[in-house]
N, C-alpha and C positions, 0 to 999 in steps of 0.2 A: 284357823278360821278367824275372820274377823269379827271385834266386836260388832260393827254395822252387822252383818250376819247373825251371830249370835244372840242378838236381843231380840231378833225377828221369826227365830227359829220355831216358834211356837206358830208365830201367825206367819201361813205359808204366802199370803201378797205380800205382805211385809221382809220377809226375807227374801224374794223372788226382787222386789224393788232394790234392796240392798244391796244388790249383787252391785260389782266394779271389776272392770275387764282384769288387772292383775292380780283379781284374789282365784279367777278360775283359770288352773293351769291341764290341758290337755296334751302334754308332750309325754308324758309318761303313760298315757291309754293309747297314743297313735302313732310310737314308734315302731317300729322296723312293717308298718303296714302300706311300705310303699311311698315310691317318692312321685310329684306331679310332675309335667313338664312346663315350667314355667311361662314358657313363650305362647302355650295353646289352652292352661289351665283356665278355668271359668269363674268370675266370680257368682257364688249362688247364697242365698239366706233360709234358711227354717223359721218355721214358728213354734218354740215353742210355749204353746197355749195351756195354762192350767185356768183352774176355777173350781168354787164350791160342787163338791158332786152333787148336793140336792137339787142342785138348780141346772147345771149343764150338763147331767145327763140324760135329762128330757129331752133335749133338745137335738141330741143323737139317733141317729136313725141304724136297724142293726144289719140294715139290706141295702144293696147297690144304686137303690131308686127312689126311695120314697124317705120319709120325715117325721116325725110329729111336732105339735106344738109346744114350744119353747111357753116356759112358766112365764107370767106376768114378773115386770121386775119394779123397780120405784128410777125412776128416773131423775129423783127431786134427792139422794140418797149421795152426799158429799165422799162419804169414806165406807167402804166395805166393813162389814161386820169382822171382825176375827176370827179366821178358818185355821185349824191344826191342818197338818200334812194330811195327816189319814183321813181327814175327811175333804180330799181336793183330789181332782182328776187332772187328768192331763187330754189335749186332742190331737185323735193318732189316724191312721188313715194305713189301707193296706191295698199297695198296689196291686195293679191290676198284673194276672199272670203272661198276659202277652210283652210286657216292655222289653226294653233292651236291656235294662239297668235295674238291678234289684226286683225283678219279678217276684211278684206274689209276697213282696218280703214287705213287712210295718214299717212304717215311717212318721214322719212328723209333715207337714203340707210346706210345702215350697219348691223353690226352683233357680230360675236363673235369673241376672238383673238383666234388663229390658232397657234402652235408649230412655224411655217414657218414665221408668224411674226414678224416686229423687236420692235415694239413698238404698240401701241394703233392708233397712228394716221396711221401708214400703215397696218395696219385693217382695220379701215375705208376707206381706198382706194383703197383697195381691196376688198372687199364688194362693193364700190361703181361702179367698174367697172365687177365685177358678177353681178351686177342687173342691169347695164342702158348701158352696154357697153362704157362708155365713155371713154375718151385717158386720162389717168392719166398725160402724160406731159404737160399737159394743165393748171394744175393746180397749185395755191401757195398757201402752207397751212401756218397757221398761231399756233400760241402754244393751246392746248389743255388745253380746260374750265375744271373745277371741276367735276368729279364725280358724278354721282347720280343718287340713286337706284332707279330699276324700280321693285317693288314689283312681280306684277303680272305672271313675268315671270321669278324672280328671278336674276336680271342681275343688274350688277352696271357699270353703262353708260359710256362715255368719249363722249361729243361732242369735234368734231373737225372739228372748224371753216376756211373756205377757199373762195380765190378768183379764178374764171373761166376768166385765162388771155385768154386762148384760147379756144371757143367752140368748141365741137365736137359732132356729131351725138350720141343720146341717144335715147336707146328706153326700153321697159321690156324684159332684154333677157331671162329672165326664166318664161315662163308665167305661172309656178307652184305657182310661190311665190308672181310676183307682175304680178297688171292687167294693171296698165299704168306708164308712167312718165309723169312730166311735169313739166313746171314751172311757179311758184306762184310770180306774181308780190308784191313784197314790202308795193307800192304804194296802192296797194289794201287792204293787209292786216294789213296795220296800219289808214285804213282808220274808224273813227269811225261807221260809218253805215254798217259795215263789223263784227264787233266785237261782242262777243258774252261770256255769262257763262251758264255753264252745271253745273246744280245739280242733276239732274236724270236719270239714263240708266235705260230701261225696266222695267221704275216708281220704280224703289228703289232711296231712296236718297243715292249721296253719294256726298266727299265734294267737295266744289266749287273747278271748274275749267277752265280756259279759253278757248275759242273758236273763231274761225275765221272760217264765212263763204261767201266762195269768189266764183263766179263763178258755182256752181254748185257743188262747192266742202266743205264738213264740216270738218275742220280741230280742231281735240278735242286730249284732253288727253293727253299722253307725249312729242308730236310733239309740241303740242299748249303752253303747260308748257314751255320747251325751249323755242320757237319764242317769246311769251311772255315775258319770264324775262330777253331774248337778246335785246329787242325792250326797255324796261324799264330799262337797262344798259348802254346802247347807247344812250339814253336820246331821240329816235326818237319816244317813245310812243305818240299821241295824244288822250285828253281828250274824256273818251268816255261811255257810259253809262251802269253800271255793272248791272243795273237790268234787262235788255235784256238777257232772257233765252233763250236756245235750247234744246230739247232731242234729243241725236243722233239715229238714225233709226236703231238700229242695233238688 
């Protein structure tokens, strides 16, 4: 872990800012998970969005349709307060069960670049306000993690990491695609008795992978890969016990 990181680890914007593409290395969570085919593969971005929980989890809605209002915030307010991990959310979204592609499984809001596009990370923020309706000036995005393939669908990722200085009301505004938003406490999912490994989908093996189930919510697969190897780069991982299995329901 880097010092940049390390100084920041307490204050979770602060270390999220910190990040720098070769301190986060992904080759060791998405190997032998399939290769893309180069010539047809997509480039696509994620968001992902944390923020203080007292403040943007108002502003989550726990149903397919509807919203509430987003706390007042100070607009005149140069530098965010100092937030520990445990008390930051992250914003996740759970597809809808009819897709092709990851049915009914959590994810992070994004998709694919667009012509219209200027780069990767305004992809992902535009995608992220086609799915949750949220007010993209609310947001401070920070430099864009490494690459990495997602087999299954053919797409080579771009997370891009960011802070919710200002919440705003979020809900599924496409309810083709996703069935809810909301947001995932931190605190929860780095909590050991939360934590989890999947070896099996529909009893076939396949290879280990991490899991988070929080809430009523099983968080697996390329969503859980990311938060995983974001949480064990920021050094906020807590020791926790890999032989706790789950099969996802799917």
């Amino acid at each position: 872990m880097s010092d940049a990181v390390g100084r920041g680890a307490q204050d979770a914007r602060a270390a999220l800012a910190g990040l720098a593409g070769p301190i986060v290395d992904w080759r060791r969570m998405t190997e032998a998970r399939g290769a893309l085919e180069p010539a047809s593969a997509r480039r696509s971005a994620v968001l992902m969005l944390f923020g203080p929980t007292r403040d943007a989890a108002t502003a989550t809605s726990a149903t397919a349709t509807s919203a509430t209002a987003a706390p007042a915030t100070s607009a005149a307010s140069a530098t965010p307060a100092a937030v520990t991990p445990e008390d930051t959310g992250v914003l996740l979204l759970r597809r809808a069960a009819t897709l092709r592609h990851h049915p009914g499984q959590i994810g992070f809001p994004g998709g694919g670049l667009e012509p219209g596009d200027t780069d990767l990370s305004a992809t992902a923020v535009r995608e992220a306000v086609e799915e949750t309706g949220l007010d993209p000036g609310g947001l401070e995005l920070f430099a864009p993690l490494p690459e990495l393939p997602l087999a299954i669908s053919n797409n080579l990722v771009t997370p891009v990491p960011a802070w919710w200085r200002h919440p705003s009301p979020v809900h599924a505004a496409d309810v083709a695609e996703t069935a809810e938003v909301f947001f995932a406490s931190v605190g929860d999912l780095l909590d050991p008795a939360n934590r989890r490994n999947v070896e099996r989908v529909r009893g076939q093996r396949i290879p280990r992978m991490p899991a988070f189930d929080v809430d009523g919510h099983l968080i697996w697969g390329f969503t859980a890969i990311l938060l995983s190897g974001l949480f064990d780069t920021l050094g906020w991982t807590r020791e926790w016990d890999a032989a706790r299995l789950i099969e996802p329901d799917v």
